[in-house]
N, C-alpha and C positions, 0 to 999 in steps of 0.2 A: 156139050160144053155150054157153059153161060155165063156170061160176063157180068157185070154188074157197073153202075157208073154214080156215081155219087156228084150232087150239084145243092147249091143254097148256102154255102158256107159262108161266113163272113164275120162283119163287125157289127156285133149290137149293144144296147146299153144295158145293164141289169136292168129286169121289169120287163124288157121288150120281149118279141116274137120272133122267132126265127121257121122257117120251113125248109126243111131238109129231103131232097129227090133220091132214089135210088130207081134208074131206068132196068130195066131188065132184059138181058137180051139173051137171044138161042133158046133150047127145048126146057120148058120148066115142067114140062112132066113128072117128073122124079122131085121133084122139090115140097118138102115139108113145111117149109116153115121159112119165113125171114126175119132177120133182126138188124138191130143198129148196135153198134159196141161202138163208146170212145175212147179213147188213149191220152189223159194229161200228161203232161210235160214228168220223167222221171216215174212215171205212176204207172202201171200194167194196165193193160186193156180188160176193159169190162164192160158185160152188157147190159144195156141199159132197158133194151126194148123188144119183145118178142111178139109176132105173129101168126099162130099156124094158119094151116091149109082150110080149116073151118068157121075161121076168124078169130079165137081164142086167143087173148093179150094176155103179156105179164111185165113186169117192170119192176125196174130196181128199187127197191124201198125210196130212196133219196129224189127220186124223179116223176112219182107218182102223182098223181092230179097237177104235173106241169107240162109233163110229154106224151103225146100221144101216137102211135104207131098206125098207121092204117092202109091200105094196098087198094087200087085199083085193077081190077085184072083185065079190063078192056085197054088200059094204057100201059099194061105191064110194069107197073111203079110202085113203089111203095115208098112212105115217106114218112117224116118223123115232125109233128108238129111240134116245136120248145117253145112254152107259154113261160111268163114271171120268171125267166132267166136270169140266172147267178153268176156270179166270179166261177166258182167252182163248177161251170159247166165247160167252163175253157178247155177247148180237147181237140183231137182229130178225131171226126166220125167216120166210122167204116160201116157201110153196110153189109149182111151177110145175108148166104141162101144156102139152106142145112139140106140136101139130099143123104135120107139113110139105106136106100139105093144101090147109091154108087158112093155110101159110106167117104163123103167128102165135103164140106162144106165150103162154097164159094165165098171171095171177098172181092169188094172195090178198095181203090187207092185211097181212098178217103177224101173228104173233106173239112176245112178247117173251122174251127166256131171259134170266136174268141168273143168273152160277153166282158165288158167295160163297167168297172166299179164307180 
């Protein structure tokens, strides 16, 4: 099993910086990959930011050279740097952990970004 925990969320002003935590906890053995998806208000969840196991990123067209994905495996974290932040990043962040394994992918509760016009 593994949990996942999401922290950094808050209030920033467009332009500014935000960093986004995802602790990792239980057996990551089985784990492929992690991502960040967020959810605006009325809007479906989408992801923004991918990881795999070998370091390989991908990211959404619209958040590209602002976000950047990156994992520590000695602190079992991975986290999601938001550079030159927008109105339209306002969202809940979830982080995710894709085991194809145990064919399930984990989630955290998310956290809140709200970036100020």
């Amino acid at each position: 099993q593994v949990q996942l925990v999401e922290s950094g969320g808050g209030l920033v002003q467009a332009g500014g910086s935000l960093r986004l935590s995802c602790a990792v906890f239980g057996s990551t053995l089985s784990i492929n990959s992690y991502g960040w998806y967020h959810q605006a208000p009325g809007k479906q969840r989408e992801l923004v930011a991918a990881i795999g196991r070998g370091g390989t990123t991908n990211y959404l067209d619209s958040v590209k050279d602002r976000f950047t994905i990156s994992r520590d495996n000695a602190k079992n974290t991975v986290y999601l740097q938001i550079d030159s932040a927008k109105p339209e990043d306002t969202a809940v962040y979830y982080c995710t952990a894709d085991s194809p394994a145990m064919a399930k992918t984990y989630w955290g509760r998310g956290t809140q970004v709200t970036v100020s016009s």
